[in-house]
C-alpha positions in Angstrom: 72.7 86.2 30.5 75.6 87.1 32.3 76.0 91.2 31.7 77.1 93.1 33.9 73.9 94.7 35.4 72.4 91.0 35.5 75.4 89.8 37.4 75.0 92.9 40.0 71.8 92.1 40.4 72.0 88.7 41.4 74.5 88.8 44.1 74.4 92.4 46.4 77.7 91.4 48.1 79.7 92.0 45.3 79.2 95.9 45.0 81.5 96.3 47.8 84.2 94.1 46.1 83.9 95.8 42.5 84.2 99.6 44.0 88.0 98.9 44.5 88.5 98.3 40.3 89.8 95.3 38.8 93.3 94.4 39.2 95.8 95.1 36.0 99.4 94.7 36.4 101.7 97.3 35.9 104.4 95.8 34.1 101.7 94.8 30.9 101.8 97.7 28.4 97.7 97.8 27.1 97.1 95.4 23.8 96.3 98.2 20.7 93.7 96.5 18.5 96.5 96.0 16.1 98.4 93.5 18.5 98.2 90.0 18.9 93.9 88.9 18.9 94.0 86.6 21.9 95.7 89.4 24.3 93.9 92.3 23.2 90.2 90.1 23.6 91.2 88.9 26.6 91.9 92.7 27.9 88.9 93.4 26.7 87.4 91.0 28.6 88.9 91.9 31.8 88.1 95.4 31.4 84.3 94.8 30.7 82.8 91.2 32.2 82.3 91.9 35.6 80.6 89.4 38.4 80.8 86.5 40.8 83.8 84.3 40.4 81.6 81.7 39.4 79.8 82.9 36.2 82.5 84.7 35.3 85.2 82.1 35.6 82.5 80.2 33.0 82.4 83.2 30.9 86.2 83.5 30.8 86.2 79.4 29.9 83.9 79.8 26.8 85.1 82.8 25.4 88.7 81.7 25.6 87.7 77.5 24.1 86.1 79.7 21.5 89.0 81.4 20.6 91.5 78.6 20.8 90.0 76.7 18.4 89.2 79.4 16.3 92.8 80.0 16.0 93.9 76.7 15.9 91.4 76.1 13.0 93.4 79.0 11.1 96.7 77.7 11.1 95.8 73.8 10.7 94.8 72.3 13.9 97.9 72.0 15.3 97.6 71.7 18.6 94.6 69.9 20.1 90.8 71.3 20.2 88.7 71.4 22.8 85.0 71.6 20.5 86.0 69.3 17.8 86.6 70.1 13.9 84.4 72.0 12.8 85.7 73.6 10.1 88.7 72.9 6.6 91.6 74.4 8.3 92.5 78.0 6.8 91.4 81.3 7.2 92.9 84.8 8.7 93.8 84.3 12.6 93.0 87.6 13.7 89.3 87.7 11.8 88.7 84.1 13.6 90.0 84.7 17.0 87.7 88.1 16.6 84.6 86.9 15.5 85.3 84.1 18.1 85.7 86.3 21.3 83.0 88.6 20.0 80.0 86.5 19.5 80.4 84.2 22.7 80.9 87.9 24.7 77.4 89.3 23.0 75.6 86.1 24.0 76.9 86.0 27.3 77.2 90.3 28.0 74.9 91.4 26.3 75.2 95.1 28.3 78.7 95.8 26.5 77.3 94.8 23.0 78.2 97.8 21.6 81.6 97.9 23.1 82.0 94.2 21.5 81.3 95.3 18.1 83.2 98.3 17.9 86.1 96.4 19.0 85.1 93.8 16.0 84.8 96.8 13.6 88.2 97.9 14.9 89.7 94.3 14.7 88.1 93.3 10.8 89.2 96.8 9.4 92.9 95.1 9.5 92.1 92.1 7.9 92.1 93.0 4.0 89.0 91.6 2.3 89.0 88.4 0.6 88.9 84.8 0.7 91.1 84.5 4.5 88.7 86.7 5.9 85.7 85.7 4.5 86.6 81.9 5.9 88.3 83.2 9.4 84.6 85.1 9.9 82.9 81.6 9.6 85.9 80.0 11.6 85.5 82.3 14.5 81.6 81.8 13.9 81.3 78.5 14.0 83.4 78.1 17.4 81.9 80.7 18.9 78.7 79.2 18.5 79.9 75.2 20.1 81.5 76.9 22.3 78.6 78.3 23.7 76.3 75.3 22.8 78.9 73.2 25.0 77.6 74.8 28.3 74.2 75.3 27.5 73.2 72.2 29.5 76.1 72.5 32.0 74.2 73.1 35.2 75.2 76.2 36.3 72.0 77.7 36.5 70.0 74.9 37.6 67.7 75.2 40.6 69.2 73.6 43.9 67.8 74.1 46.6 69.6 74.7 50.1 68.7 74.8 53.5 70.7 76.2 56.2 71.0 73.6 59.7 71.1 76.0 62.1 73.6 73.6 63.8 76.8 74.6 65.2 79.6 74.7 62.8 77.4 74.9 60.5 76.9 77.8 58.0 73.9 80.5 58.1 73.2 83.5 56.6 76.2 86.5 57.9 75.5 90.0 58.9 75.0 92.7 57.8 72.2 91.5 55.8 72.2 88.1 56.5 70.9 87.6 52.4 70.4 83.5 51.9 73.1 81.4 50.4 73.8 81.8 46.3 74.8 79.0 44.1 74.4 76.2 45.6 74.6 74.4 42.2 77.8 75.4 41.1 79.4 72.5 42.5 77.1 70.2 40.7 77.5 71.8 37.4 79.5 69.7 34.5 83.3 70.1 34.6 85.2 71.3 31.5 88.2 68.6 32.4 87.8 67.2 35.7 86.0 63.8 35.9 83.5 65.4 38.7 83.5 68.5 41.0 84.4 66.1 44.1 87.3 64.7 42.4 89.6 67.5 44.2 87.6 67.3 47.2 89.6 68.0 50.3 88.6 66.1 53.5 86.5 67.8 56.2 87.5 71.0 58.3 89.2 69.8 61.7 86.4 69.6 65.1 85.5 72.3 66.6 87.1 70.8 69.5 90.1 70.2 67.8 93.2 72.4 68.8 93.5 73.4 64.8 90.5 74.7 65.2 91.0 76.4 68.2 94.1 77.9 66.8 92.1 79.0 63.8 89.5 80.6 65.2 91.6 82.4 67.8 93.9 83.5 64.4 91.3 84.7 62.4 89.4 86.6 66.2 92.5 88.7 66.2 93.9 89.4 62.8 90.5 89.5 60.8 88.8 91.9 63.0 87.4 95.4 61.3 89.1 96.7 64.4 92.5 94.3 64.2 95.3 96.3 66.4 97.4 93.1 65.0 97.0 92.8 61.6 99.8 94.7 59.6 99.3 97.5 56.9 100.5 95.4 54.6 98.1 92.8 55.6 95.3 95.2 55.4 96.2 96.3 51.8 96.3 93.0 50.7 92.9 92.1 52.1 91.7 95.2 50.1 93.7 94.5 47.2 92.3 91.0 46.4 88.8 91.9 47.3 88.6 93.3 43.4 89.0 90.0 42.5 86.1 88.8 40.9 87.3 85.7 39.2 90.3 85.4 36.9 90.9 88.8 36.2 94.0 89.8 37.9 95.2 86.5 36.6 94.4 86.8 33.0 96.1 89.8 32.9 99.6 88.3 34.9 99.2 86.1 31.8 99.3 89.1 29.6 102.1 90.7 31.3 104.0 87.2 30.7 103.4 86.5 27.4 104.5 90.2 26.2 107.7 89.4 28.0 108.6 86.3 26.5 106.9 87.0 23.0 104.4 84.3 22.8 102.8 83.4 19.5 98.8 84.0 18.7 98.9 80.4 18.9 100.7 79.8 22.0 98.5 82.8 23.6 95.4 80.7 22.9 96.6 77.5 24.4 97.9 79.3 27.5 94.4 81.1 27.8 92.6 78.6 27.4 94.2 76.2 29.7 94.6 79.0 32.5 90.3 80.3 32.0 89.6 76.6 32.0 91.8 75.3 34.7 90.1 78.6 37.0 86.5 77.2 35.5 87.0 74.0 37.0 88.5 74.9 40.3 85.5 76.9 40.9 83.2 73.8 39.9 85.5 72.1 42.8 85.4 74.6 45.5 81.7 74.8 45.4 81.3 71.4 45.3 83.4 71.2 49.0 81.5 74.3 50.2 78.2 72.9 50.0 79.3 69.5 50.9 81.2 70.7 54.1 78.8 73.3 55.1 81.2 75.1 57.0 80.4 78.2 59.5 81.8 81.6 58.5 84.3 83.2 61.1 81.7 86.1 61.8 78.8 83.3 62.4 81.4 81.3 64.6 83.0 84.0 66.9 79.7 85.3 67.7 78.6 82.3 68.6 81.3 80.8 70.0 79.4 79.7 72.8 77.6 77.1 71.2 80.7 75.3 69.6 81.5 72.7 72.6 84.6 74.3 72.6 85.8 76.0 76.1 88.6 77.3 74.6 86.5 80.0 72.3 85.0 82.5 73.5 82.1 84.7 71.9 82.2 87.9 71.1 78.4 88.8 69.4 80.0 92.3 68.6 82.4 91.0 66.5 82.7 92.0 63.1 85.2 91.1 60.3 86.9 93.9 57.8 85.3 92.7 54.7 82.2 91.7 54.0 81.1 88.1 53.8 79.9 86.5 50.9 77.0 84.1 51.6 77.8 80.7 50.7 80.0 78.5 53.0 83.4 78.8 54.2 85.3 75.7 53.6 87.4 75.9 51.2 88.4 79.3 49.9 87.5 80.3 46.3 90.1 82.8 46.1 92.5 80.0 47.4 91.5 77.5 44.9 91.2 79.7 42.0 94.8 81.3 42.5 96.0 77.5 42.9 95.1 76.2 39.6 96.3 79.8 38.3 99.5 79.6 39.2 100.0 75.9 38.4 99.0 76.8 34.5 101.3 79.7 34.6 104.1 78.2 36.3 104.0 76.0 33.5 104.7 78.3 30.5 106.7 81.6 32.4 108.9 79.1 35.0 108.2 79.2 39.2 110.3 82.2 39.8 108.7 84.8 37.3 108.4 88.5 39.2 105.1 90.3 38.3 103.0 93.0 39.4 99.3 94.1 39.4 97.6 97.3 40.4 94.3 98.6 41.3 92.7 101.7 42.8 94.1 100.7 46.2 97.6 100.4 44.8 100.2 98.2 43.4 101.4 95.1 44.7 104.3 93.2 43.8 105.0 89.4 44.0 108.5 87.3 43.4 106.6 84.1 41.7 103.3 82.9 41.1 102.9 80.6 43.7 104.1 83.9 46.3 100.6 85.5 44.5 98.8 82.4 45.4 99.5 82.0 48.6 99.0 85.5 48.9 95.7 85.2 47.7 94.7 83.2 50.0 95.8 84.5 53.3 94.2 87.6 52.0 90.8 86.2 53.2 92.1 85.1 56.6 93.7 89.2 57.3 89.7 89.6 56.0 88.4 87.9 58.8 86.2 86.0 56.0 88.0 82.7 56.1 90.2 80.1 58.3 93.3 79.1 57.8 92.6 75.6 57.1 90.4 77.3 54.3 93.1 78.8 52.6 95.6 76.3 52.7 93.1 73.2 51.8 91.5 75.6 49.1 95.6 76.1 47.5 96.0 72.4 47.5 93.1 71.5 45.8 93.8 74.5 43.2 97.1 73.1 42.2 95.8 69.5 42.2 93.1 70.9 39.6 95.3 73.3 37.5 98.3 70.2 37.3 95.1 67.4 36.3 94.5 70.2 33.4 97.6 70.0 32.5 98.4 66.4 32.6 95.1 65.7 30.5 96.7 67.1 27.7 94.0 69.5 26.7 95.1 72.7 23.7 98.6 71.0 23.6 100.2 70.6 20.5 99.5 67.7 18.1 102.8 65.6 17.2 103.8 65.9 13.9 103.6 63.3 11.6 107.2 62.5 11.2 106.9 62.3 15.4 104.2 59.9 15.2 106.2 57.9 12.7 109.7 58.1 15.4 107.3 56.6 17.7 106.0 54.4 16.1 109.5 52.5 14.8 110.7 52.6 18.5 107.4 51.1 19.8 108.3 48.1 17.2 111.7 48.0 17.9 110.8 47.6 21.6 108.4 45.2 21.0 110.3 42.8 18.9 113.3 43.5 21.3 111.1 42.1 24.2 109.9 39.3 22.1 113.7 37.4 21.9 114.2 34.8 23.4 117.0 34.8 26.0 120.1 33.5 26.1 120.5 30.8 29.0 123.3 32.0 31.6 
């Protein structure tokens, strides 16, 4: 449902986005078949699943709950699942996390089948027949199959209908081909953790009277203009750069670039891709939930109509145009913003705040000295655009770390205590309690 030609077909805006290549940092040596399962599926799935951030961040969350409980399955649920038990524990990791990441990528890409199963050729031929890879097959199987079950009934394809205002502030349809809004039900779809998509929800976008607003538009007027004489080259690169983001590409592969640095298990690779394709799922869920509920103007729509904004401190300009092109859903918040939050808040988590990386694409490289400095760029990325306020990005960033620390905090993928822990616990929660239930001494 979600191949590549399916996904370029439903939204035209992309095809501007996907010429400049998705972003792969440098500093990540490519995964050989041979290395660890969960980085070289998730490569593959960078390199091949292209789309909207939306059905792709979905994609991303199936295919990587698939293969973290595939593994997890393989070495004796050790760490908390996400689709239940499915299966005895047992079976060879790599066979399970393959068939896992295989079968959810055929049923969702269909285009790239055949690249899928060559890479499960490749992957199987390592496993030495027997009983392991017999019952890591069914593992990976099994999961694959919930996994994609899970979201059948999720939402995100449902039919909701939207209707632009035509009021000031307002969004409606953005030159140059003014195409009507797209998924308008993407907000309304079932989260994977959050307890709704307006549980993040920021508050609304200041008046168009306001002086924020004022200060806003006048910001994104000057530096977001196709013609800009004010926005930097730096600026202008990065605009470009994180254009080719098309969901949680350039951040799956930071995540690859980390864990080869620090050596992370097969197991620890699945939690930490699972939590970061999940947390980025969500945030999307969120963000379009505040887009449609906001209904905010894009820049484009409001500079060149400045004149109808009850604002005498904006002035039109109908020629104005901005240097990307505008997507066609609403402005407030930013997806990029959002998504890069709850990115960096899962991967500050395992590599530390102050972890250097680097990504490239056909425009270049770029280099950041921590997540969060990615994140925020990120964001302002959209403003130097001329696609998004300021208020967009930094509302869209807080919302994205609110959503990535919730993952967190739910405890989702994390390790099981042992038994021995449990029993720790549970002598110092009697000891406590029969502590608490002396009686005290008179004074």
């Amino acid at each position: 449902m979600q191949s590549r030609s399916t996904l370029h077909s439903r939204v035209h805006w992309l095809a501007a986005a996907l010429l400049l290549g998705t972003a792969l940092p440098a500093a990540a040596a490519p995964v050989p078949v041979s290395g660890d399962p969960v980085l070289y599926w998730n490569q593959l799935l960078v390199q091949t699943l292209f789309g909207p951030p939306e059905p792709t961040g979905r994609a991303y969350a199936i295919v990587d709950t698939a293969i973290h409980d595939a593994v997890n399955a393989t070495v004796g649920y050790k760490n908390r699942n996400y689709l239940g038990h499915l299966v005895s524990a047992g079976g060879d990791t790599r066979a399970a996390a393959s068939v896992a990441a295989h079968n959810a990528l055929v049923a969702l890409d269909p285009g790239n089948a055949a690249t899928y199963d060559a890479a499960l050729t490749a992957s199987l031929a390592l496993v030495p027949n027997g009983t392991a890879k017999t019952k890591g097959i069914a593992t990976g199987g099994a999961y694959a199959a919930a996994a994609l079950a899970n979201r059948a009934s999720d939402g995100s394809f449902a039919n909701v209908p939207y209707t632009p205002t035509g009021l000031p502030g307002h969004w409606a349809p953005t030159p140059p081909i003014f195409i009507p809004a797209v998924d308008s039900q993407w907000g309304a779809s079932t989260p994977w953790l959050l307890a709704s998509g307006d549980q993040f929800r920021p508050g609304p976008p200041p008046a168009l009277t306001s002086a924020e607003y004022t200060a806003a538009f006048n910001a994104s007027k000057e530096i977001g203009s196709a013609t800009s004489g004010s926005r930097t080259a730096d600026q202008t690169f990065s605009a470009n750069f994180w254009a080719a983001d098309t969901g949680g590409a350039p951040w799956a592969q930071a995540a690859i670039a980390g864990s080869q640095a620090q050596g992370l298990t097969t197991l620890q690779n699945a939690q930490l891709f699972a939590r970061l394709s999940v947390a980025q799922a969500d945030a999307i869920i969120s963000v379009f939930n505040t887009k449609y509920y906001h209904d905010f103007w894009r820049p484009v729509t409001a500079i060149q109509l400045a004149d109808t904004d009850g604002n005498p401190a904006t002035d039109a300009d109908p020629a104005w145009q901005p240097l990307l092109f505008t997507p066609p859903f609403p402005s407030y918040t930013s997806a990029h913003a959002e998504n890069a939050g709850a990115a960096a808040a899962i991967l500050n988590s395992v590599f530390g705040t102050s972890t250097g990386f680097c990504l490239t694409d056909v425009v270049g490289d770029r280099c950041w000295s921590s997540y969060d400095a990615a994140a925020l760029d990120a964001a302002n990325s959209r403003i130097w655009g001329g696609i998004h306020w300021s208020f967009d990005g930094s509302a869209g960033l807080t919302s994205g770390y609110d959503v990535g620390r919730y993952a967190l905090a739910q405890g989702a993928f994390a390790p099981v205590p042992e038994p021995a822990a449990l029993a720790l616990f549970g002598l110092g929660a009697a000891a406590l309690v029969r502590l608490r239930a002396r009686p005290r001494r008179s004074r």
